[in-house]
C-alpha positions in Angstrom: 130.6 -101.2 -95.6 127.0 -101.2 -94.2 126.1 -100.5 -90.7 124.6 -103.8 -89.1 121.4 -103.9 -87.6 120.8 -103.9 -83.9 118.3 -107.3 -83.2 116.4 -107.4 -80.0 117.0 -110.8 -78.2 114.9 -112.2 -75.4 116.5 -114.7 -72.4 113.4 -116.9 -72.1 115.7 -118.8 -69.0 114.5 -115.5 -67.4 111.3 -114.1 -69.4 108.3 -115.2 -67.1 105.1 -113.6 -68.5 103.0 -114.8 -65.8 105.2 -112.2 -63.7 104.3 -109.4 -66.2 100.9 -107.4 -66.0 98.0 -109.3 -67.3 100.6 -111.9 -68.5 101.4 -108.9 -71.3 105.3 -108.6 -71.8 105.8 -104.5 -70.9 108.8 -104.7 -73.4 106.0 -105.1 -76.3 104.1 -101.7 -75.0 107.6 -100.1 -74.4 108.8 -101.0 -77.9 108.0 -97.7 -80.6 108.4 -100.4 -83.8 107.1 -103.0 -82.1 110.1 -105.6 -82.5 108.8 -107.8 -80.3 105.2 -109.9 -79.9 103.2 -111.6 -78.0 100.3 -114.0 -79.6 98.4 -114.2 -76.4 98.4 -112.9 -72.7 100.6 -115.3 -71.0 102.6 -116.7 -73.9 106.3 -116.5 -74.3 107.4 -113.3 -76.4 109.6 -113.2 -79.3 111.4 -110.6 -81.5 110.6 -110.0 -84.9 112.6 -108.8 -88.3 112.8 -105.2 -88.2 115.3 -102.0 -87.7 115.7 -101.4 -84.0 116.3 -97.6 -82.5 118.6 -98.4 -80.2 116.2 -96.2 -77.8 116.5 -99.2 -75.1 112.9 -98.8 -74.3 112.0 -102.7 -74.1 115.1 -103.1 -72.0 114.0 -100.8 -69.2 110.6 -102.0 -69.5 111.5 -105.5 -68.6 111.5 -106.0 -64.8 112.9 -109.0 -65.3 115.9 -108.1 -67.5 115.3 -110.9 -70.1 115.7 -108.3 -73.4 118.9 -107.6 -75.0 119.8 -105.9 -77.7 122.7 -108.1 -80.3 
C-alpha cells in the first residue's frame, strides 16, 4: 500500500498576514519546497500540490499557529 502524502493546511480563522512582516507569511520563507504561496504582500496564503518533508519548518515559522500539517 502507498505511503500517503503529508498536505500542509492553513487555519485562515487564525492566519492574519497584516500581523506577519511586510504582510509576507514567514511560513512561505520557512518552507524548503515551497508548499505554500502568497500572490501579494498582505494577501491570504494558501498551500499548494506537492510532497511535504515533514521538516515542520512552516509550523514553527508561524507566530500565529495557523499551519498544520494533514
Amino acid at each position: 500500500m502507498p505511503e500517503e502524502k503529508v498536505k500542509v493546511a492553513i487555519d485562515y480563522k487564525r492566519c492574519d498576514p497584516r500581523r506577519c512582516d511586510r504582510g509576507i507569511c514567514s511560513a512561505i520563507e520557512a518552507c524548503p519546497t515551497k508548499l505554500i504561496k502568497q500572490i501579494e504582500p498582505y494577501d491570504s496564503p494558501y498551500p499548494v500540490a506537492g510532497f511535504c518533508q515533514e521538516c515542520g519548518k512552516c509550523l514553527d515559522a508561524c507566530l500565529l499557529k495557523a499551519i498544520s500539517m494533514l
